[in-house]
N, C-alpha and C positions, 0 to 999 in steps of 0.2 A: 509185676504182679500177674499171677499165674488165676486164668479163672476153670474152676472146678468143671467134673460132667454135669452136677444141676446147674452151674452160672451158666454154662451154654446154653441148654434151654430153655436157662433163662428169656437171653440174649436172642435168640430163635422165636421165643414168643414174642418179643418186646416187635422184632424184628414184620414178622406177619402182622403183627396188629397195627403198625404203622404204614404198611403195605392195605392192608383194606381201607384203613383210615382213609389214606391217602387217594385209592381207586376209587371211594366212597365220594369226597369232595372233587374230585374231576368236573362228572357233569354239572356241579353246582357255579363251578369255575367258569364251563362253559356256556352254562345259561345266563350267569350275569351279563354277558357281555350280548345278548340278542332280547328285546324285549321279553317281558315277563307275560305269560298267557295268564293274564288275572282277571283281564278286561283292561286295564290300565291303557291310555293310550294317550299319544302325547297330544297338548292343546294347539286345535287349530280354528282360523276363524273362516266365516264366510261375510264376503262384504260386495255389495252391486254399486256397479258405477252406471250414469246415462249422461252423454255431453255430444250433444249435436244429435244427430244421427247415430252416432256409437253406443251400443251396451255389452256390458259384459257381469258374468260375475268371476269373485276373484275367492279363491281358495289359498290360503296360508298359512304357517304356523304361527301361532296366536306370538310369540316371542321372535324376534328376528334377532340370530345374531352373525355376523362374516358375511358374504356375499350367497346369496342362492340362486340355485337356476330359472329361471323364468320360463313357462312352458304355455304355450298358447295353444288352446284343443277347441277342435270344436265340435267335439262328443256330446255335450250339453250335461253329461252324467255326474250330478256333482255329487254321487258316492266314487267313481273314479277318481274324480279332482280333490275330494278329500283324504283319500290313501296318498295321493303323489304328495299332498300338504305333509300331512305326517311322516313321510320321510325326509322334510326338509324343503322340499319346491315350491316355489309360488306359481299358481296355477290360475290364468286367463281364462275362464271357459263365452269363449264369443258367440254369435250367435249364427253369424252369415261368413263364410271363408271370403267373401270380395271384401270384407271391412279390416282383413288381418292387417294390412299396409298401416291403416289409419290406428287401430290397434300399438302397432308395434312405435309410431311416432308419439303418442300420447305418454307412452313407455318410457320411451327415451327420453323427450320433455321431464317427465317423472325423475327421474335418474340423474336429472342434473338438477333438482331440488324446484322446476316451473313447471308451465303447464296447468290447464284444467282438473288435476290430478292431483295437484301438488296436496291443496288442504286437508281433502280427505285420506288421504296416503302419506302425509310427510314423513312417517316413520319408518316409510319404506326406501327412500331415498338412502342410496349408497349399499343398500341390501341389494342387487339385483344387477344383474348385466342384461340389456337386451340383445341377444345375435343377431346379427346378419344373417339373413336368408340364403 
């Protein structure tokens, strides 16, 4: 089947309009996949711990799910500590850098489902790794 001079530009219109179409839906491709600037932003909590001499507060996202990085600051900024939640991190913010040690073991007790930590955190356990220094 032989197509005419109007079926070609036809075929030439068909052709550019699937071509804007197409360049049109790109950046719509690409912003799916980066948050939406609506205001939208994902859920994160703030929760304070105090046991012994240690305090801290802890920035997260309100849902835990696979393991996240545990980050210990002690900026005190918890609009900082809330961006690093919302990308995913659980966020320590202590108060005094000589207590991080004691910090980081209450952590790891945490991490293995004990600890003074445990009740109010249980949900947190198996979420988190603590590093080594």
């Amino acid at each position: 089947m032989a197509i005419g001079p109007k079926g070609v530009g036809g075929v030439l219109a068909l052709v550019a309009l699937m071509m804007v179409l197409t360049s049109l839906s790109t950046p719509l491709t690409t912003a799916a996949t980066t948050p939406p600037d609506d205001g939208y932003r994902p859920a994160v909590m703030r929760t304070e711990y105090g046991t012994g001499d240690l305090a801290a507060v802890v920035h997260s996202p309100r849902t835990l799910v696979g393991v996240r990085q545990l980050v210990f600051s002690f900026r005190g900024n918890d609009a900082y500590a809330e961006e690093l939640a919302r990308q995913g991190f659980v966020v320590v913010l202590v108060h005094d850098r000589l207590t991080l040690d004691g910090h980081r073991a209450l952590w790891r007790e945490l991490g293995g489902g004990a600890g003074p930590l445990a009740e109010r955190f249980r949900g947190f356990a198996g979420h988190f790794v603590v590093e080594e220094p």
